[in-house]
N, CA, C and O atoms as a Tripos MOL2 file, in Angstrom:
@<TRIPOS>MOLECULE
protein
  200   199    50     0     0
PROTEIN
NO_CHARGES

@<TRIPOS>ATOM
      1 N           1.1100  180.1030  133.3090 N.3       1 UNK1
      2 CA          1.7840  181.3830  133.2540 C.3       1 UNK1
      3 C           3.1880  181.2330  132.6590 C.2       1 UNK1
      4 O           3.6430  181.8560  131.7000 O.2       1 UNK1
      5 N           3.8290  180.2380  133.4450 N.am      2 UNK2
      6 CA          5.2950  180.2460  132.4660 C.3       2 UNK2
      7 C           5.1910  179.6610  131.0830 C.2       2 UNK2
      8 O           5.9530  179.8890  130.1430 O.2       2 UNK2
      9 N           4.1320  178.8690  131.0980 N.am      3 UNK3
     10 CA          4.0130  177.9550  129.4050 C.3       3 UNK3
     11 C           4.0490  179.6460  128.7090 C.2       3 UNK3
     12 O           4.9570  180.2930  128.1860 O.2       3 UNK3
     13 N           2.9240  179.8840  128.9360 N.am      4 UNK4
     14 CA          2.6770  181.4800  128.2670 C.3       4 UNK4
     15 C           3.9760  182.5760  127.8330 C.2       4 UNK4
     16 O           4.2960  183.0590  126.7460 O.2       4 UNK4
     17 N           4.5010  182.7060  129.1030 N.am      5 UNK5
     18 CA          5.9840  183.9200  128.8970 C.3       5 UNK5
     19 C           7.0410  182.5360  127.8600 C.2       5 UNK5
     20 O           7.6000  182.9810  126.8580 O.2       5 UNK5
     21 N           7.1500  181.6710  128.0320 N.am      6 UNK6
     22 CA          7.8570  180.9100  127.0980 C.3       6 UNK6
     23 C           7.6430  180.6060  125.4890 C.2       6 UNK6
     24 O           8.5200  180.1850  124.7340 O.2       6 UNK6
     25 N           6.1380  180.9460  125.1000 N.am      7 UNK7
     26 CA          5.9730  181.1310  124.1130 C.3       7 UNK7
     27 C           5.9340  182.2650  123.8330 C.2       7 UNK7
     28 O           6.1610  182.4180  122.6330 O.2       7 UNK7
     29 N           5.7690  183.0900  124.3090 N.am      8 UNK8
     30 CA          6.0570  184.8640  123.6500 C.3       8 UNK8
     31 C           7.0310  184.9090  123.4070 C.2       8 UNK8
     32 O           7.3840  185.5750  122.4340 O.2       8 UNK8
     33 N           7.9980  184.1690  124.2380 N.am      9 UNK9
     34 CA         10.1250  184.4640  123.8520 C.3       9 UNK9
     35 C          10.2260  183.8210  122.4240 C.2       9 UNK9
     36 O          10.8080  184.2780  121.4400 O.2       9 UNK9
     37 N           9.5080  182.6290  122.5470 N.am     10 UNK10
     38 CA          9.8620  181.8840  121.5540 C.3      10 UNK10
     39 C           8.8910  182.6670  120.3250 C.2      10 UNK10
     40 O           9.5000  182.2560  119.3370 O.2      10 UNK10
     41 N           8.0150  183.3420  119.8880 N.am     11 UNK11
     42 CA          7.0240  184.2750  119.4420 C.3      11 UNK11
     43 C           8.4740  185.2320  118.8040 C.2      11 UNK11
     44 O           8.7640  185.3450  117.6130 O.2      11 UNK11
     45 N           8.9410  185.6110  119.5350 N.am     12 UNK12
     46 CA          9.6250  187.4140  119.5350 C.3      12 UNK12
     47 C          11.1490  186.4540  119.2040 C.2      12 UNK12
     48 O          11.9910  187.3470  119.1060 O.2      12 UNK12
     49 N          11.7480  185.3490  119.0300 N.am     13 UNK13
     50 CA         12.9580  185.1390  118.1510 C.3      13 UNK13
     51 C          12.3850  184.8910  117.0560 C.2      13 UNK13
     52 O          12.8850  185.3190  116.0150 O.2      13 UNK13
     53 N          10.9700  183.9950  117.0390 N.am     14 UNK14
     54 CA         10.4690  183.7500  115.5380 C.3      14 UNK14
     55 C          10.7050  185.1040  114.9800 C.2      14 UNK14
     56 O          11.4710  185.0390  114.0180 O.2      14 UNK14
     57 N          10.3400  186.2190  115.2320 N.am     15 UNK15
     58 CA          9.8440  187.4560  114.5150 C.3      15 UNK15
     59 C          11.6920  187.7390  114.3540 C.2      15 UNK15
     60 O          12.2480  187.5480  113.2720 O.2      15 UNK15
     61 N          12.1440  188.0140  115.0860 N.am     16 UNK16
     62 CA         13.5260  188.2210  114.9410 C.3      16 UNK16
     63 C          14.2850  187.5380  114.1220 C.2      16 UNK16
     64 O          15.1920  188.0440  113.4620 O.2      16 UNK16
     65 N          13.9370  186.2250  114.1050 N.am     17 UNK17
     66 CA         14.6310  185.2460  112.7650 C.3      17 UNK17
     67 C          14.1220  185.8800  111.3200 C.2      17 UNK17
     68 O          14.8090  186.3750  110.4260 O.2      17 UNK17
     69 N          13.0850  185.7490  111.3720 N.am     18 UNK18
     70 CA         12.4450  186.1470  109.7760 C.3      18 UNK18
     71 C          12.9180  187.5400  109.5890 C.2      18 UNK18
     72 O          13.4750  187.7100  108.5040 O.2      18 UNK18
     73 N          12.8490  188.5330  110.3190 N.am     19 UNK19
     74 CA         12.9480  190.2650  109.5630 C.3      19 UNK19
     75 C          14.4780  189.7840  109.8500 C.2      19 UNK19
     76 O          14.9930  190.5710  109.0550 O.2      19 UNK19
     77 N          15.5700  189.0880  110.3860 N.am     20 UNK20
     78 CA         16.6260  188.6540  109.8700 C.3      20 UNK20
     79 C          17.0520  188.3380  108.1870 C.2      20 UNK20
     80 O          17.9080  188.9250  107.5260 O.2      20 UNK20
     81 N          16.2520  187.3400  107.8080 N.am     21 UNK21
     82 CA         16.3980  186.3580  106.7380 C.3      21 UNK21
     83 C          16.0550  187.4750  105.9980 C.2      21 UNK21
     84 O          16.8420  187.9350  105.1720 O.2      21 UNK21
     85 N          14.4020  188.2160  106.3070 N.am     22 UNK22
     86 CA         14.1410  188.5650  105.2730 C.3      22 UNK22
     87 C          14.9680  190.1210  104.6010 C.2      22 UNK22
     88 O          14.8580  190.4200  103.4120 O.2      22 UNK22
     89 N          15.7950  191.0010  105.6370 N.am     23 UNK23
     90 CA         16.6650  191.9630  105.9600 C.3      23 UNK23
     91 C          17.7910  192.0210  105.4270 C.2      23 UNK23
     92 O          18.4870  193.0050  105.1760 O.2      23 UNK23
     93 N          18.0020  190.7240  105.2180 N.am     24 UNK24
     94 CA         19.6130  189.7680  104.0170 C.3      24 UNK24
     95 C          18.9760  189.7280  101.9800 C.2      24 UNK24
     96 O          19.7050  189.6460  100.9920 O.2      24 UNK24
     97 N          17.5140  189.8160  102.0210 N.am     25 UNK25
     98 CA         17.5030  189.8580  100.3590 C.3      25 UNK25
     99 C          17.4110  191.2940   99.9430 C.2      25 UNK25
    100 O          17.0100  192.2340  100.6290 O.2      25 UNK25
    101 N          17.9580  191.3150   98.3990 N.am     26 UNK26
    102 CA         18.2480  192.4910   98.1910 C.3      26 UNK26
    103 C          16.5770  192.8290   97.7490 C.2      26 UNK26
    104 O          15.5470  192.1550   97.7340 O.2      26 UNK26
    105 N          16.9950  194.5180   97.3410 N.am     27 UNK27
    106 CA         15.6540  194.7570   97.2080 C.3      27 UNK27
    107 C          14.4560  194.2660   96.0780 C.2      27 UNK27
    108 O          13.2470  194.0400   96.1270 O.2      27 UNK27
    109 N          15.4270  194.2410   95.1310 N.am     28 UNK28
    110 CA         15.7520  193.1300   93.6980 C.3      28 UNK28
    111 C          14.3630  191.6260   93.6860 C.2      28 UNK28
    112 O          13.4130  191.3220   92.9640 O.2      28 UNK28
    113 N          15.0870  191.0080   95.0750 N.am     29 UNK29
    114 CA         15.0520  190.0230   95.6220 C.3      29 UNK29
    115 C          13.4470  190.2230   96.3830 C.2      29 UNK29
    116 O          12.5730  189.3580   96.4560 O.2      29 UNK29
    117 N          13.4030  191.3060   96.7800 N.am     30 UNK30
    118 CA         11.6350  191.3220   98.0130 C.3      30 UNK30
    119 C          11.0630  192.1470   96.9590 C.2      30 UNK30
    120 O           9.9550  192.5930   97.2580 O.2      30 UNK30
    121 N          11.4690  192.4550   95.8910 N.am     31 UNK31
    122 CA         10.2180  192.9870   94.1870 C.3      31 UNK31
    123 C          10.1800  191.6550   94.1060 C.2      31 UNK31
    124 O           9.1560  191.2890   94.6830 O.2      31 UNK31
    125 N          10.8080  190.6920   93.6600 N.am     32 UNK32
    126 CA         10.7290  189.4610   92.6800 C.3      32 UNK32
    127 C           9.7110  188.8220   93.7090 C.2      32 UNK32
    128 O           9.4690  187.7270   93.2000 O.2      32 UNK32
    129 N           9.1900  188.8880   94.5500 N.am     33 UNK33
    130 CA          8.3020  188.2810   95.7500 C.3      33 UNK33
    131 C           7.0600  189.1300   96.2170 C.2      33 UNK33
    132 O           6.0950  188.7540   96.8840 O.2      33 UNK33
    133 N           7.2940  190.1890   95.7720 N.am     34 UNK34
    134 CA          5.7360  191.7240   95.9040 C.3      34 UNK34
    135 C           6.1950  192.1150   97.1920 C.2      34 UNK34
    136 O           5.2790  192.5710   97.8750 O.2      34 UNK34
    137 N           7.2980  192.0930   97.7520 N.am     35 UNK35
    138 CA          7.5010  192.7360   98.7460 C.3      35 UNK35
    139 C           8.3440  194.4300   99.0890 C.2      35 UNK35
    140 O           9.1560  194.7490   98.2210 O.2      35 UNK35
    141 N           8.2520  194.9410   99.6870 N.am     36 UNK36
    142 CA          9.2620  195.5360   99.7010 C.3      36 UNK36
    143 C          10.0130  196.3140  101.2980 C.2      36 UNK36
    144 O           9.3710  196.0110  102.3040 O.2      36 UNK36
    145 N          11.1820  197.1810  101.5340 N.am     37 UNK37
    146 CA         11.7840  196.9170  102.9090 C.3      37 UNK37
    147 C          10.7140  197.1800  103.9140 C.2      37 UNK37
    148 O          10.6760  196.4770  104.9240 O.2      37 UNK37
    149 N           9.6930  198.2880  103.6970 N.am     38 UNK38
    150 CA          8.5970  198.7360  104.8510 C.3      38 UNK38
    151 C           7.9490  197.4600  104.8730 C.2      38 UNK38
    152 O           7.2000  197.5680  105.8440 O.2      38 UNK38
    153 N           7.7920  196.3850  104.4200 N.am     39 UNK39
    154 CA          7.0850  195.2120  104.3200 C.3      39 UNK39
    155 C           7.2360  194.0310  105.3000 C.2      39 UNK39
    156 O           6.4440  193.1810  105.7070 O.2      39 UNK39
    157 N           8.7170  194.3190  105.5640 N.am     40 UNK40
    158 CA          9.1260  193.2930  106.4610 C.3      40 UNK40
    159 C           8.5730  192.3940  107.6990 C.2      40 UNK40
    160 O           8.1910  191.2750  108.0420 O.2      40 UNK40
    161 N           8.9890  194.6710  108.3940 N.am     41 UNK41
    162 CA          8.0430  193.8420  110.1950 C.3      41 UNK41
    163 C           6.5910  193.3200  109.8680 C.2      41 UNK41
    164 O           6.1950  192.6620  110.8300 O.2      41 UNK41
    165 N           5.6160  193.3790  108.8150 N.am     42 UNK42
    166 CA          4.4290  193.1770  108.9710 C.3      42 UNK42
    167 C           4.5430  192.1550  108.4030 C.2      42 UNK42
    168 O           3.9240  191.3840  109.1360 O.2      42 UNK42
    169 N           5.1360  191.2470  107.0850 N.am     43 UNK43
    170 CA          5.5470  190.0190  106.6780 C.3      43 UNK43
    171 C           6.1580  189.1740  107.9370 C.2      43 UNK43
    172 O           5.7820  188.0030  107.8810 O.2      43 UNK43
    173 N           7.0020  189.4540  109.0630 N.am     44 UNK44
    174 CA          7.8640  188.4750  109.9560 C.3      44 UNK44
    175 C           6.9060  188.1750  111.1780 C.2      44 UNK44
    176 O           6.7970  187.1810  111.8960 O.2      44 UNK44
    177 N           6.1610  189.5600  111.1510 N.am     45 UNK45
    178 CA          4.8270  189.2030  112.3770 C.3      45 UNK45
    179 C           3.9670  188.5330  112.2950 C.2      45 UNK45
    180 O           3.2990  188.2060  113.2770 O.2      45 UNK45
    181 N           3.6860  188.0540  110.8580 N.am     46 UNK46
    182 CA          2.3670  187.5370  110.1310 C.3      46 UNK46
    183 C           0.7660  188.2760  109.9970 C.2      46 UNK46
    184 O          -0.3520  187.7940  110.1770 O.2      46 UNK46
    185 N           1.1570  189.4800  109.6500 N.am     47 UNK47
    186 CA          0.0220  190.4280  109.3760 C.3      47 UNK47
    187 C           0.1000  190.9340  108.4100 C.2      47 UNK47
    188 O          -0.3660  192.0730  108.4400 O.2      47 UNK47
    189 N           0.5460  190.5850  107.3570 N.am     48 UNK48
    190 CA          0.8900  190.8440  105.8920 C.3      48 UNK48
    191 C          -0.1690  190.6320  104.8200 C.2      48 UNK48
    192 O          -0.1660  189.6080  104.1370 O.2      48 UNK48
    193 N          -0.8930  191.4020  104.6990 N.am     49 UNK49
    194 CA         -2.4330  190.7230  103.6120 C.3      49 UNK49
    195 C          -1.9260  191.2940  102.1190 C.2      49 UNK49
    196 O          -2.9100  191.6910  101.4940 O.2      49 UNK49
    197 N          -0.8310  191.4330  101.4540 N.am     50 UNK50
    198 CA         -0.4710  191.8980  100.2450 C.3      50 UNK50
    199 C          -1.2760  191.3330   99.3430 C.2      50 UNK50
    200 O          -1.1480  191.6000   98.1480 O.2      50 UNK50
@<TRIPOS>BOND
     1     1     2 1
     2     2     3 1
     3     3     4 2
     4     3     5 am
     5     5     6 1
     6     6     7 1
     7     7     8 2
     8     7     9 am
     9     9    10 1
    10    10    11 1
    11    11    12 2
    12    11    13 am
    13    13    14 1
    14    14    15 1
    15    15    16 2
    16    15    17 am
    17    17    18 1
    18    18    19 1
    19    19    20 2
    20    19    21 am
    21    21    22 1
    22    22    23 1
    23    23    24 2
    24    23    25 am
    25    25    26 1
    26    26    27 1
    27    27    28 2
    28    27    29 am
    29    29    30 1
    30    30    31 1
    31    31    32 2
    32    31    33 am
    33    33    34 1
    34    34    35 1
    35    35    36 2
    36    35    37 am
    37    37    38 1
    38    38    39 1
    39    39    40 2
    40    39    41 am
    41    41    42 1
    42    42    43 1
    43    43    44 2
    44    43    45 am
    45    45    46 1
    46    46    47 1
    47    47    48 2
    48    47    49 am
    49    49    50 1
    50    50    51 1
    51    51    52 2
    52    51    53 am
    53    53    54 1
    54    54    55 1
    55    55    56 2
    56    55    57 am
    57    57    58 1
    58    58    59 1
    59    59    60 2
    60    59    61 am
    61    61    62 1
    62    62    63 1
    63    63    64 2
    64    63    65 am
    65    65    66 1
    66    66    67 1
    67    67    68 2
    68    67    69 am
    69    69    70 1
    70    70    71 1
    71    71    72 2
    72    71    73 am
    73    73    74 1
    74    74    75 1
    75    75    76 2
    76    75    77 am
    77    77    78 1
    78    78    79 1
    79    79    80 2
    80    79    81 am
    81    81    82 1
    82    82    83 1
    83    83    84 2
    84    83    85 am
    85    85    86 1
    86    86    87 1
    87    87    88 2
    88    87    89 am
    89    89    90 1
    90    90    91 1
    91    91    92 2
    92    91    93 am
    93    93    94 1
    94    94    95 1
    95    95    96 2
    96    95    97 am
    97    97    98 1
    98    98    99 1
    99    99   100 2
   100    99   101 am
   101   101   102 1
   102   102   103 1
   103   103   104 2
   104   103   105 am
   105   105   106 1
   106   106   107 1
   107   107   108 2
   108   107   109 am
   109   109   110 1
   110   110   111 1
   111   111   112 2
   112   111   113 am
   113   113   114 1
   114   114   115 1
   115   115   116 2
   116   115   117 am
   117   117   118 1
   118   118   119 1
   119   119   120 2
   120   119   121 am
   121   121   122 1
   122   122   123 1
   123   123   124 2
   124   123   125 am
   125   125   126 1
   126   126   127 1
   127   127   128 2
   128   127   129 am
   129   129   130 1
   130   130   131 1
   131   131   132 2
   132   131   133 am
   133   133   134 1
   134   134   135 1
   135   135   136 2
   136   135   137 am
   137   137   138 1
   138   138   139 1
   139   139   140 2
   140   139   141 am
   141   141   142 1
   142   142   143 1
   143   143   144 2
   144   143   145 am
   145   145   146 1
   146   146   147 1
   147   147   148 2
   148   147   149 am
   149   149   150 1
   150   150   151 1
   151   151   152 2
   152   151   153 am
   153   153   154 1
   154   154   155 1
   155   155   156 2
   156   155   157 am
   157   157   158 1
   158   158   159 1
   159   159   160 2
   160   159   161 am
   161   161   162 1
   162   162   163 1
   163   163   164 2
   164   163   165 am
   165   165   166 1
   166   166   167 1
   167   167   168 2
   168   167   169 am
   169   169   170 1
   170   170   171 1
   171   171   172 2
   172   171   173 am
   173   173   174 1
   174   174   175 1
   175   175   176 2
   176   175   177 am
   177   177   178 1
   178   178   179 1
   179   179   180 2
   180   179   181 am
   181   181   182 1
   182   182   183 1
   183   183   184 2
   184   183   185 am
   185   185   186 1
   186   186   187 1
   187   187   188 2
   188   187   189 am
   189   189   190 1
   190   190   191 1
   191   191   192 2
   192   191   193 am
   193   193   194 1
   194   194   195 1
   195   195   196 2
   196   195   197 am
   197   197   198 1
   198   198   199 1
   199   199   200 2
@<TRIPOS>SUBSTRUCTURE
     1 UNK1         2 RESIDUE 1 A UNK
     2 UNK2         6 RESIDUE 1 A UNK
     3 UNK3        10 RESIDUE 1 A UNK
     4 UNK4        14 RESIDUE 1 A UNK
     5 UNK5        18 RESIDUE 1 A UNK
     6 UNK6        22 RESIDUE 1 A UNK
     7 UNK7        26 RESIDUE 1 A UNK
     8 UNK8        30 RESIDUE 1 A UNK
     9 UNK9        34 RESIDUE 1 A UNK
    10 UNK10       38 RESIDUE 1 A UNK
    11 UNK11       42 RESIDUE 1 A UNK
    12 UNK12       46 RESIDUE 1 A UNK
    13 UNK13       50 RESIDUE 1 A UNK
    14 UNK14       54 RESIDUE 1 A UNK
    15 UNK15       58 RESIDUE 1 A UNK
    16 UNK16       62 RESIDUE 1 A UNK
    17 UNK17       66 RESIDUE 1 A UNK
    18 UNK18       70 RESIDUE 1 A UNK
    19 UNK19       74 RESIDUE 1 A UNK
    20 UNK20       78 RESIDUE 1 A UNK
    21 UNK21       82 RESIDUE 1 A UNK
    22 UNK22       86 RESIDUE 1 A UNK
    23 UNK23       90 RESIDUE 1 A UNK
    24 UNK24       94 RESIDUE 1 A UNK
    25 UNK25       98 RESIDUE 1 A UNK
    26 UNK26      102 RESIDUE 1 A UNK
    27 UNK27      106 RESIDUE 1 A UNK
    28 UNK28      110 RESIDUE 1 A UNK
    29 UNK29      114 RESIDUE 1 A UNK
    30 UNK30      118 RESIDUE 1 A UNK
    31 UNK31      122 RESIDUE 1 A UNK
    32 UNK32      126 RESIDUE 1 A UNK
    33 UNK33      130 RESIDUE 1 A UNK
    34 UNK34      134 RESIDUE 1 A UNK
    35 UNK35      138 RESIDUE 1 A UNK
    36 UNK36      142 RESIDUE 1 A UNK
    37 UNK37      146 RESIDUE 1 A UNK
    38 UNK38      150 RESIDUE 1 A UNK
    39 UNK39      154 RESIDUE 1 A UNK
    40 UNK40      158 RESIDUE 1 A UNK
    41 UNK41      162 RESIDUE 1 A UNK
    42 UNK42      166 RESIDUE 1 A UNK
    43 UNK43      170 RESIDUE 1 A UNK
    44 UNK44      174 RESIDUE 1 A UNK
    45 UNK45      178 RESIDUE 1 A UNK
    46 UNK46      182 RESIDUE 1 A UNK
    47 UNK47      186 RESIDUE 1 A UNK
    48 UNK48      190 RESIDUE 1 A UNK
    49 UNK49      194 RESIDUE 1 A UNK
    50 UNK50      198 RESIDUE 1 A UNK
């Protein structure tokens, strides 16, 4: 049970790090990659099938 709630925290900064990083390129920057800003949360969650 605690292994579990310790990886969800650690789960939910992963996601928070990436729509970070990815929240810092311009838009310029997530075209040059096929992305764009609505793209993010589903790119940082890993449910992104572009």
């Amino acid at each position: 049970m605690l292994l579990s709630l310790i990886r969800m925290i650690q789960a939910f900064r992963d996601y928070q790090r990436n729509v970070a990083e990815l929240s810092q390129l311009s838009d310029r920057e997530l075209a040059d990659i096929g992305l764009d800003r609505s793209d993010i949360p589903r790119v940082a969650a890993g449910n992104y099938n572009g």
